[in-house]
Every structure is written in C-alpha cells, then in structure tokens.
C-alpha positions in Angstrom: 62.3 202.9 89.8 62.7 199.2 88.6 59.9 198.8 85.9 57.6 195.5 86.6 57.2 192.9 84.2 54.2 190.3 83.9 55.0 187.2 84.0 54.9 184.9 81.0 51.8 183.3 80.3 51.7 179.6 80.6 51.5 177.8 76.9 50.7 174.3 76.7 53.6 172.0 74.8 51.3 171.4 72.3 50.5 175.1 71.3 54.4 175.5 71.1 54.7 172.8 68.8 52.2 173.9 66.5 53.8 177.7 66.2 56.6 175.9 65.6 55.3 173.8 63.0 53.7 176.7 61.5 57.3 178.4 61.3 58.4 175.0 58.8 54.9 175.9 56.8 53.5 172.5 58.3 49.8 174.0 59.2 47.8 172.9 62.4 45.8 170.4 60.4 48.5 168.2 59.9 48.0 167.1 63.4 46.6 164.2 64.0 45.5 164.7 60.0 44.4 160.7 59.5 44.4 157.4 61.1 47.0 154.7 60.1 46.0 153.0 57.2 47.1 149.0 59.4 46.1 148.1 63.0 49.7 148.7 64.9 49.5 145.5 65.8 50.4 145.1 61.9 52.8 147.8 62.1 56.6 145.8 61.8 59.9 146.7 63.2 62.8 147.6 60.8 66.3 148.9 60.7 67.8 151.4 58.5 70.8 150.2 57.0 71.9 152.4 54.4 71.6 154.2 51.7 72.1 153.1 47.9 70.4 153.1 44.1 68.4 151.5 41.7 71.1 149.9 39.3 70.9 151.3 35.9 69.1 155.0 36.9 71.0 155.8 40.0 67.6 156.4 41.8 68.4 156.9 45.4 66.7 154.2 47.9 67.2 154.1 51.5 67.7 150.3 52.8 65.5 148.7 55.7 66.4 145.4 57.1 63.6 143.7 58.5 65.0 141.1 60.6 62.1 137.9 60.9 62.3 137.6 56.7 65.9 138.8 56.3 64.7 141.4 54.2 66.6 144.0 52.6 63.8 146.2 51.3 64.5 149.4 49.3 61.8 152.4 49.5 62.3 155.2 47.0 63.8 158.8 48.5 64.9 162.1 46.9 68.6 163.4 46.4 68.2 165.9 49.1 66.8 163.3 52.1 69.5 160.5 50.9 72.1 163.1 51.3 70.0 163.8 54.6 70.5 160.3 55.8 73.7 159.3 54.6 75.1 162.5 56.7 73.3 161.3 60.0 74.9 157.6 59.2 78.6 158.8 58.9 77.7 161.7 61.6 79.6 164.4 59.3 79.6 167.7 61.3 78.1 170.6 60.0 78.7 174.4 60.3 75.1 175.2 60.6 72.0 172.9 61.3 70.2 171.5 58.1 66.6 170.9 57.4 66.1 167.6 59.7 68.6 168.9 62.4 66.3 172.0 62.9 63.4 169.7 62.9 65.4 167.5 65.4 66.5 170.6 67.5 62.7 172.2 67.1 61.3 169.1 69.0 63.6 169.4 72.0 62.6 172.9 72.6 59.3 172.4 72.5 60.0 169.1 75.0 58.4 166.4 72.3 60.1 163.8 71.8 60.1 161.7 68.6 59.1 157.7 69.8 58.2 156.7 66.1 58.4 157.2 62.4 55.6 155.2 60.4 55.4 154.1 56.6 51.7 153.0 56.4 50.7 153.1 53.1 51.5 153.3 49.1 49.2 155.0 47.4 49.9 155.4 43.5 53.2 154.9 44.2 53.1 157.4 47.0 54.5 156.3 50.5 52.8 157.7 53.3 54.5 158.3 56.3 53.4 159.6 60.0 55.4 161.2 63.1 54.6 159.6 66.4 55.5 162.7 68.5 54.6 162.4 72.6 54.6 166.1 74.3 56.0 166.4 77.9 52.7 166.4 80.2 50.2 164.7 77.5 49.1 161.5 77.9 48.0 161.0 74.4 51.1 160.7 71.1 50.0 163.0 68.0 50.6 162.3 64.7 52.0 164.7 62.5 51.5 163.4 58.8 55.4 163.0 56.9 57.1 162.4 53.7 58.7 158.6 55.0 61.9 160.5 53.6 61.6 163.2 55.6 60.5 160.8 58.5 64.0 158.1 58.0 66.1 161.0 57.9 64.7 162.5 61.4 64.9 159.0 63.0 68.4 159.0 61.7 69.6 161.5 64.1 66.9 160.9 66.9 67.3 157.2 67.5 63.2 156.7 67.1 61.3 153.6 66.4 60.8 152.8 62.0 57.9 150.6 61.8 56.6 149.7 58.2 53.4 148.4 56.7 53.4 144.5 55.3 51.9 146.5 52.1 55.0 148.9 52.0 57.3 145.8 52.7 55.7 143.8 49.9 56.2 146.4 47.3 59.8 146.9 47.6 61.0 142.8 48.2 61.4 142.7 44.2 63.0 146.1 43.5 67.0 145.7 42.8 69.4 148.1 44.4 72.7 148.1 45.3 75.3 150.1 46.8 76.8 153.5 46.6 80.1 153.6 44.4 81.8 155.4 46.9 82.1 156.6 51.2 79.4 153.2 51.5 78.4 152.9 55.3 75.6 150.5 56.6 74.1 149.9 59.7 73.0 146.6 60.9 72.8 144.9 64.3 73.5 148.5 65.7 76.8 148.7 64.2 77.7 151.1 61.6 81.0 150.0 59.7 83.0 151.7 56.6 86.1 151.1 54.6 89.1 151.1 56.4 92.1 153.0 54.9 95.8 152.3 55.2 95.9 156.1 56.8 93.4 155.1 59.5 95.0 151.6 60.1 97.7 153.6 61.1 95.9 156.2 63.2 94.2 153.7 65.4 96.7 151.4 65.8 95.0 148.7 63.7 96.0 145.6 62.4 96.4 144.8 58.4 94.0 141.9 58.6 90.9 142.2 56.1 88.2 143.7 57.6 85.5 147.1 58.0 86.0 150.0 60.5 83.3 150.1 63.3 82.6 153.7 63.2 79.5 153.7 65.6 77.8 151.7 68.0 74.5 151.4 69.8 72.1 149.1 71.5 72.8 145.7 71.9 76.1 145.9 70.2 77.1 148.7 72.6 76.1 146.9 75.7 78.2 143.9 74.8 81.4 146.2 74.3 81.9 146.8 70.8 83.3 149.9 70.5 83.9 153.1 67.9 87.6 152.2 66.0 87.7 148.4 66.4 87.8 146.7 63.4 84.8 144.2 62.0 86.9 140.9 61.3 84.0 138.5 60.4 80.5 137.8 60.7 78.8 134.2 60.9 83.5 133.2 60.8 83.1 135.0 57.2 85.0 138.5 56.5 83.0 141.1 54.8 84.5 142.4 51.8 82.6 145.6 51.7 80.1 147.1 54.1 77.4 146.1 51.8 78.6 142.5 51.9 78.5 143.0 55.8 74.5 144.0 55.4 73.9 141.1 53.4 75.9 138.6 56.1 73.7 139.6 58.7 70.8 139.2 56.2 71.8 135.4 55.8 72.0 134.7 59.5 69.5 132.5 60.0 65.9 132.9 61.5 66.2 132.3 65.2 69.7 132.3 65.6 72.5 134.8 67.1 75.1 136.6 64.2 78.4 135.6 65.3 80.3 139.1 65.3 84.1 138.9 65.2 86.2 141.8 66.0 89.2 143.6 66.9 89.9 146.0 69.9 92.3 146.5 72.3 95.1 145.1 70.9 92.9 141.5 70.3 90.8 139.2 68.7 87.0 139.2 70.5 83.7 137.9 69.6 80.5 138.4 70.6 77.6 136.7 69.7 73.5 139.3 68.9 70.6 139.2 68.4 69.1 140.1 65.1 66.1 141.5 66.1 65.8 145.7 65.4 67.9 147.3 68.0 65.5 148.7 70.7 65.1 152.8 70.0 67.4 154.9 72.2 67.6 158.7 72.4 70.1 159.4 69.7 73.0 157.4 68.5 75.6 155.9 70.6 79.3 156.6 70.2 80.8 157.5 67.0 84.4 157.5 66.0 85.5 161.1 66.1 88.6 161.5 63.2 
C-alpha cells in the first residue's frame, strides 16, 4: 500500500523570510528594527557609478552620482563589499554564489523582492542603511536594517532603487577619491563602459577611433538602442579618455539638459541624446557583453 502523506502546511512569505534570515544570523528583530532617520519625501535618488579610493590610503569608496547637483559623492566601504560590487559591475561569473548572490538568490525563493536600498543616516561616522523588501501577498514593505555596503552591493545585482539622506550626501561632497589603477568600470546614465583593448577591437569588429567599450546597458539607454560591444565615442562631442573621465562628463552636463551620447554600432556612427536623471529601477541588469 501507497503510504499517505499530509500535505504541507501553508507558511506565510514572511515567516519564510525570517527562517531564512535567521540561517544568514540576521535575527527576527531586525525587521522592521527602526524608522528612517528623514521623511522619504527627503529620501534622494542616486546612481552607483563605480567603485574607487581615497588617494593617499587606498581606502575603498563606492561612487554615487546624484544627478540634480552633479554630484559624485564617495561613501566609505570594506575590501570585501568593493570587491562585492565591482564583481556585479563587470558581471564576472562565478563558480559558486558569494555572500550577496545568496542573499539575492534567498529573496527570490522566498518571493520578496528588493524595491529599495536606503542610506539614512551617519552616526559617528557610521552609515546606516535599510532594505526595503515587499513580500508577495503583503500590502505593507519591511525593512530589514543593513550595512549601506552590504545594501549597494545587493542593489548591484538586483537592479533596486539607492536613495540617500541630504546628511549622508553632505558628508561625503568634500572627500577626494579617485579611480582604481586598474580593470576601472563606471556606470552612468545606465551605461557601463571599460577600456577597450586592441584584442577586443579586433573581436568585435570595432574601429581604432578613441573611445570606451559599452559593456552593459539598461534603462533609458537600453530603450534608445545602445547596445553591449558598441563603442562610447563621445559625450557632450568630447571623447572620454578613461571611464572615469566618462563619469565626470556626464557629471558636467548641465542641470536640465540631455547628455549628448555618441557611439559606435553596427558598422556606424549614432547618437542619442538622455536624460540625466537616475535610471528608473528594473529587475536586474540589462544586457552585458558576454566575452
């Protein structure tokens, strides 16, 4: 005889994701642990670029471009979430799933999904950060309390909202930082772009004019046909020299106007004209050049 089983009890999304949580060593009580320190309405929209250092002590800082100043503002990150970061930017597969893909991989089983990551305060030099997670069937987002780090690099892969406190913003406008010596890549406008080598001119059938590789896409620059493997030619009709330089291009578009984005695919010259507002949050990235 065919032995009976019962059938599985019904467990709410939100019981799910706290076993899970509880499985990372994030206890139950970081759940909705405090209110945001602003009003949201306070709460502003930001882009992360890249990743790079604090000249002189090689401190790593991740970059946010915060489009209605023109902003590049540097926040303060450990080794192991700029490596986190930088990984999710150049989308370097991996044999087995790291700390933020498990996270990333953890919320789809349990059906949340990941609308925001928030920096809110600075407390003695402490950022504080907050998930906005929403759970299939709840009305209500929870907030699950963060290390910002920890927050960027899961918004990395995810595609989620990065909204910053004016506080957070303000503490960082005066800290120098520049780029990484080597394998830079940025991300502005929803285009992520890299040095171009004489191996992958040659691989992709691109021309010897100076200019970046567009190794990803989303968003706006997506819709409007720019493409993984083009090649960056110019912003505002002047050629970045490095992807860095690119970041700071689009930070010199001026307030109010379009950036002016000149580039290379199929076999000619195009140009396409975005805004510079934070790329809406998608699901994910977009397409990324596969090598």
């Amino acid at each position: 005889m065919r032995r009976q089983t019962s059938p599985r009890p019904y467990v709410p999304a939100w019981a799910r994701l706290v076993l899970l949580l509880a499985l990372l060593g994030i206890g139950a009580s970081a759940l909705q642990a405090r209110e945001l320190a602003v009003p949201e309405d306070e709460l502003i929209p930001v882009e992360l670029a890249t990743v790079g250092v604090v000249p002189g002590t090689n401190a790593p800082v991740v970059l946010l471009r915060e489009p209605e100043s023109g902003d590049i503002v540097p926040i303060f990150i450990g080794l192991a979430e700029a490596r986190a970061i930088l990984l999710a930017l150049r989308d370097v597969p991996v044999s087995r799933p790291q700390t933020h893909d498990l996270m990333r991989d953890l919320l789809d089983t349990t059906g949340a999904s990941l609308e925001r990551v928030v920096v809110d305060d600075l407390v003695d030099g402490t950022y504080l950060g907050a998930l906005e997670l929403r759970l299939t069937g709840e009305e209500k987002p929870i907030l699950v309390d963060t290390r910002p780090s920890d927050g960027l690099a899961l918004a990395a892969r995810t595609g989620a909202a990065i909204l910053v406190a004016p506080r957070v913003l303000e503490a960082g406008r005066d800290l120098e930082y520049e780029g990484l010596r080597d394998d830079q890549v940025v991300t502005a406008l929803g285009i992520t772009v890299e040095e171009v080598t004489a191996e992958l001119r040659q691989a992709l059938g691109l021309p010897d004019d100076p200019g970046l590789l567009v190794s990803g896409s989303r968003g706006r620059a997506e819709d409007a046909g720019i493409r993984p493997g083009s090649l960056l030619l110019a912003v505002n009709g002047e050629t970045p020299e490095s992807p860095m330089h690119f970041l700071d291009l689009v930070r010199r578009t001026p307030a109010g106007q379009r950036a002016t984005i000149t580039y290379w695919q199929d076999g000619e010259r195009q140009e396409v004209r975005l805004t510079t507002d934070v790329p809406p949050p998608g699901r994910g990235e977009g397409p990324r050049l596969q090598l």
